[in-house]
C-alpha positions in Angstrom: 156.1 -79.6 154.0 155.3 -78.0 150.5 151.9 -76.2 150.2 151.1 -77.0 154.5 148.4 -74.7 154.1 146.9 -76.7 151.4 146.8 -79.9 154.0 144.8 -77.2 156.3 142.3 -75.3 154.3 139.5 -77.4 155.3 139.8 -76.8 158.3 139.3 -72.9 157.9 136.7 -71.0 157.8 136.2 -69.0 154.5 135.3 -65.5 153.7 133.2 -66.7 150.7 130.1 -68.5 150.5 130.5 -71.8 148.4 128.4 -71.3 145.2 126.4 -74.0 144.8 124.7 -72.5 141.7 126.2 -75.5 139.5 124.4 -78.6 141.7 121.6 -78.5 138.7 121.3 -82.5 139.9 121.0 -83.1 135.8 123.2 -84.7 133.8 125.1 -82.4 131.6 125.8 -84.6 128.3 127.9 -81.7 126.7 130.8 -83.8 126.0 131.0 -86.9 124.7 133.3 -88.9 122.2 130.6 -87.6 118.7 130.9 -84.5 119.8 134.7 -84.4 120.6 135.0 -86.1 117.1 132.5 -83.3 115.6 134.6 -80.8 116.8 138.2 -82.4 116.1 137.4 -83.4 112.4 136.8 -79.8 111.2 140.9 -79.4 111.9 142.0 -82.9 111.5 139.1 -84.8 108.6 141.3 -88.1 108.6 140.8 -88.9 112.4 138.6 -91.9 113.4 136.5 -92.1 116.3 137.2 -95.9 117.9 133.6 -97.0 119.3 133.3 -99.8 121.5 133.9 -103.4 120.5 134.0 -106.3 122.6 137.0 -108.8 121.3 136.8 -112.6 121.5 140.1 -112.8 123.6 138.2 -110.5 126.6 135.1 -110.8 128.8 133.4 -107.9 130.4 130.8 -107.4 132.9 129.2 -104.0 132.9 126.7 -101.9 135.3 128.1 -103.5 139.0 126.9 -100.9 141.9 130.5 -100.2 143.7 129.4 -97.4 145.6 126.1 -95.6 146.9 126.2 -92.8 148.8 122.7 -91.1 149.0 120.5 -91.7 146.2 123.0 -92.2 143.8 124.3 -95.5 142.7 127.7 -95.3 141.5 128.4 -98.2 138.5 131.5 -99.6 137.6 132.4 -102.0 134.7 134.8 -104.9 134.5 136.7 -105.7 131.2 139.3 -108.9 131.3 141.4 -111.6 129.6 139.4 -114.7 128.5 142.3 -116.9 130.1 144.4 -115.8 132.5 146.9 -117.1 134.0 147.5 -116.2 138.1 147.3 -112.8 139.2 147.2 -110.0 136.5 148.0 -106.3 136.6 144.6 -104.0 137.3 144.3 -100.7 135.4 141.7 -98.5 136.8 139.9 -95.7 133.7 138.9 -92.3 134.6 136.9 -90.7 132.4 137.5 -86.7 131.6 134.4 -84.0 131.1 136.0 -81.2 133.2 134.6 -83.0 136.1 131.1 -81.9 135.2 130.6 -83.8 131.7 131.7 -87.5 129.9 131.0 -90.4 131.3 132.8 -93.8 131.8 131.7 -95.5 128.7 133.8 -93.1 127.1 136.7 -95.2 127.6 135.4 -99.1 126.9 137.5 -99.2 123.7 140.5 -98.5 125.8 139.6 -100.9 128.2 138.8 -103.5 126.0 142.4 -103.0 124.0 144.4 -103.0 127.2 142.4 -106.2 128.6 143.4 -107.5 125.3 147.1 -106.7 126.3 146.5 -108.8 129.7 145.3 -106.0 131.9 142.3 -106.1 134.2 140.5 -103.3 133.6 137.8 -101.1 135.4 135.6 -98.2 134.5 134.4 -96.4 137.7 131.5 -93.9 137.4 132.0 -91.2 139.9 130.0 -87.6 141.0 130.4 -85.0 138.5 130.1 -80.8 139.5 126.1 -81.2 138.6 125.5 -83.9 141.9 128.0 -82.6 144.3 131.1 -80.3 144.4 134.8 -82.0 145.4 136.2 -83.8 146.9 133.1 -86.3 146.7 134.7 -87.5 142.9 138.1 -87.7 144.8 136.0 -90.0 147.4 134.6 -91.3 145.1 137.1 -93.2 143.4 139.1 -94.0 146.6 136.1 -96.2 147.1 136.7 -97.6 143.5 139.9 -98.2 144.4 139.3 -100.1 147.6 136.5 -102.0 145.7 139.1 -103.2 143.0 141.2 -104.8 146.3 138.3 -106.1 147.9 136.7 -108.1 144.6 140.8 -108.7 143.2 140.5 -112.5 144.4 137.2 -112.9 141.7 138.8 -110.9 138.8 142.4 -112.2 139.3 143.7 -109.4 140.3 147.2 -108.6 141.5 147.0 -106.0 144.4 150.9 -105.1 144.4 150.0 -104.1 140.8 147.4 -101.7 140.2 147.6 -98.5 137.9 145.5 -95.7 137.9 144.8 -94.2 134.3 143.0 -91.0 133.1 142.1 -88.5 130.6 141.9 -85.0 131.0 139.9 -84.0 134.5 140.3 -87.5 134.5 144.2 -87.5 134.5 143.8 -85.2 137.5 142.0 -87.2 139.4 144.2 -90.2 138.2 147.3 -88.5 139.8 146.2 -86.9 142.6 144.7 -90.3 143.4 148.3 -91.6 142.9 150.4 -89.5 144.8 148.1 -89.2 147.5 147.9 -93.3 148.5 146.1 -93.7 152.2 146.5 -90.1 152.7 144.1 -88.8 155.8 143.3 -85.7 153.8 141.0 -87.8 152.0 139.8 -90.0 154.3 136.1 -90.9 153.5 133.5 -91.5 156.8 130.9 -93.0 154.0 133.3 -95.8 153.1 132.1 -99.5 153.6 135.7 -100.8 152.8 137.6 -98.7 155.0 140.3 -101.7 155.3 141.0 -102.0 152.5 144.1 -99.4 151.1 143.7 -96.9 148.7 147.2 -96.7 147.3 148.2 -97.8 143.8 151.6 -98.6 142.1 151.2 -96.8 138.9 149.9 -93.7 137.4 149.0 -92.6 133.9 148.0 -89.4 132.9 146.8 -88.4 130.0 146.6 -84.6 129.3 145.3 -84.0 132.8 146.8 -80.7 134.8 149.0 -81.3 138.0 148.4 -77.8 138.9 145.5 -75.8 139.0 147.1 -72.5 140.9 150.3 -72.9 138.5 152.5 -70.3 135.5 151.3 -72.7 132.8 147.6 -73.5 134.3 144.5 -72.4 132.5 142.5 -73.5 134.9 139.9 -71.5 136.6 139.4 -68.3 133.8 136.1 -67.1 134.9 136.3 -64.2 132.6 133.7 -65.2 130.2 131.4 -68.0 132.0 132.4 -69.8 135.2 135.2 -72.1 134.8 134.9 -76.1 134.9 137.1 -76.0 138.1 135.0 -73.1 139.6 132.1 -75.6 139.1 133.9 -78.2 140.9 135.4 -76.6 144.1 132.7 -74.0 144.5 135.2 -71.2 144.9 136.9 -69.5 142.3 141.0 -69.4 142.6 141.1 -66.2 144.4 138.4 -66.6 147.1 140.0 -70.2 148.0 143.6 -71.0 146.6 144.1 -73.3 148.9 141.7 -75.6 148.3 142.5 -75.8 144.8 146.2 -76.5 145.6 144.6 -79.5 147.6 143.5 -80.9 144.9 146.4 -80.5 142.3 148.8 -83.7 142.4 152.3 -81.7 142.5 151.2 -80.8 146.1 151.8 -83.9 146.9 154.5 -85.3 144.0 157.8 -86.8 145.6 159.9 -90.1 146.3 156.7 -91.9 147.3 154.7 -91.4 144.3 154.6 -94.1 142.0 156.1 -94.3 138.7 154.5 -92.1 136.2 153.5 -91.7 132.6 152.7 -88.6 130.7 150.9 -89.0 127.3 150.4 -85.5 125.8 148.6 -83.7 123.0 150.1 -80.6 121.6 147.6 -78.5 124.0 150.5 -77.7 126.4 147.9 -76.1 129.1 146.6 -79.9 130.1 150.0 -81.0 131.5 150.5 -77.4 133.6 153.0 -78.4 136.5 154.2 -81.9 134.1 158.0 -80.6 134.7 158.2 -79.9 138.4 156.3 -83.4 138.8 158.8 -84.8 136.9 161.6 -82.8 139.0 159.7 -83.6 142.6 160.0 -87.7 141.4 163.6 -87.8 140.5 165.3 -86.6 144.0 163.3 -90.1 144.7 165.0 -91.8 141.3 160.9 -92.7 140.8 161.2 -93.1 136.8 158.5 -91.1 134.8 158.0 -91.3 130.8 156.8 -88.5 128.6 155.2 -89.7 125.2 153.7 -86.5 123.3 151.7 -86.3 120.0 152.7 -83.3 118.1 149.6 -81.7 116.4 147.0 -83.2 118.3 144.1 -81.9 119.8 143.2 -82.4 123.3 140.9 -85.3 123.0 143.5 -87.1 120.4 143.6 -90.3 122.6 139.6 -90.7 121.5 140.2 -91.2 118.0 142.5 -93.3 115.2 145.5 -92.3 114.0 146.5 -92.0 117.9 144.1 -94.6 119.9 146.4 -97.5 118.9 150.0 -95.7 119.7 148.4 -94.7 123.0 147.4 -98.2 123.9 151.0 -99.3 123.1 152.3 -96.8 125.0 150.7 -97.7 128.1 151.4 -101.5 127.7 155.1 -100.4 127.5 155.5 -98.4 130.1 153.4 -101.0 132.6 155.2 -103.7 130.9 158.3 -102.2 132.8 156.5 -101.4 136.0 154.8 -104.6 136.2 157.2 -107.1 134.3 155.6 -110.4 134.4 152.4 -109.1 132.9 154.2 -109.2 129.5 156.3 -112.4 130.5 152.6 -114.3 131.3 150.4 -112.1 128.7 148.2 -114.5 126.6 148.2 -114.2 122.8 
């Protein structure tokens, strides 16, 4: 089995303390969508930053407690068609933030465009590096994931038919989400929906790594200041590779994994291990899609002129994994 010893580092004691210098327990508000545009526009002045707007054709329902583990409340957010018609597809929105920043409003506009396309869509909070170091954000939204199955009879949700989306740390946790399904590894004893499955049908990633221990990885440079990554395992790369091949999806990429689509800037370090994903799905003939935006930044999928081709992208490709969602889609 690849990476066996990944499946088994938990279990091991370590030479290293974990360095819990990063649980600062406050909110680090370093990235958001102003100051990715702030930072974008000085290359690329045309781009406009798409805010949230709630359409006529959707309804949402925002600040539901999913999870609370501690004294944190975990929040997620609900945005759907108007009318629907049966059953509908469920897309699940991870925000990015290098798993220490963002937040989940982040990605309401994306939400509220795909509901538009017929989707039901959800926008889980989960624990960032400042609260607690992983896997509790892989826990996390395993619990968001079970919570989606447990409420799908009040938000019309089909359960055969839910994708998992994400940007940037978020696209990690979207895939290794995917492609680890009911997976024991990540079996969570806090869970109050322990029957309910944690697998989904669909995965889209957008400029999140497969690989943090990987040739094309820039993940964990600690040369200058402690890496995002560092922050979020508590070891760096050296002291505990294992771990952090744990928690890279291509560890576990192969003919169960569901069907998978890549949406890429130019930043080619955000889709490190993309081709041997790719490889590990087709001995299963699981299809995959690569969409790329040449001359992007990283956080391209925040702004116009690539919000809109992005939320096409995703309908098309879950179009064909989900087919009746465009055959029943209200207009």
């Amino acid at each position: 089995m690849k990476y066996l010893l990944a499946f088994l580092s938990v279990l091991q004691l370590s030479a290293f303390a974990q360095n819990k210098a990063g649980l600062t327990n406050q909110p680090d508000t370093s990235f958001s969508n102003y100051s990715a545009y702030l930072n974008a526009k000085k290359k690329y002045p045309e781009i406009r930053l798409v805010k949230d707007s709630v359409l006529p054709s959707i309804q949402d329902e925002r600040n539901i407690t999913y999870r609370t583990v501690g004294n944190t409340s975990l929040q997620i957010d609900v945005f759907r068609p108007k009318k629907i018609k049966g059953k509908r597809p469920a897309i699940i929105i991870i925000h990015g933030g290098g798993w220490r920043s963002g937040n989940r409003t982040q990605h309401y506009p994306l939400a509220e465009r795909l509901a538009e396309k017929g989707f039901v869509c959800f926008t889980p909070a989960y624990r960032l590096s400042t609260e607690a170091l992983y896997p509790a954000a892989v826990l996390d939204l395993k619990e968001a994931i079970r919570w989606v199955r447990a409420k799908a009879g009040k938000y019309h949700v089909d359960t055969t038919q839910i994708a998992v989306l994400g940007f940037s740390a978020g696209g990690q946790l979207a895939t290794l989400l995917g492609t680890t399904g009911n997976n024991p590894i990540f079996t969570d004893p806090q869970s109050q929906l322990k029957k309910y499955s944690t697998k989904v049908n669909a995965i889209v990633d957008i400029d999140g790594t497969l690989a943090f221990i990987h040739p094309e990885s820039g993940e964990g440079d600690d040369s200058k200041s402690t890496s995002a990554a560092t922050y979020w395992f508590g070891y760096n790369k050296t002291e505990k590779p294992d771990l952090w091949r744990q928690a890279a999806a291509l560890t576990y990429a192969g003919p169960q994994t569901p069907p998978t689509l890549f949406i890429n800037s130019a930043v080619d370090r955000m889709h490190a291990g993309r081709t041997d994903y790719i490889n590990d799905l087709k001995q299963g003939n699981v299809y995959t899609e690569v969409r790329a935006f040449p001359d992007t930044p990283h956080t391209f999928c925040l702004f116009e002129p690539w919000f809109t081709p992005t939320v096409n992208y995703i309908t098309g490709f879950l179009d064909k994994i989900f087919p009746h969602n465009k055959n029943d889609r209200s207009e």
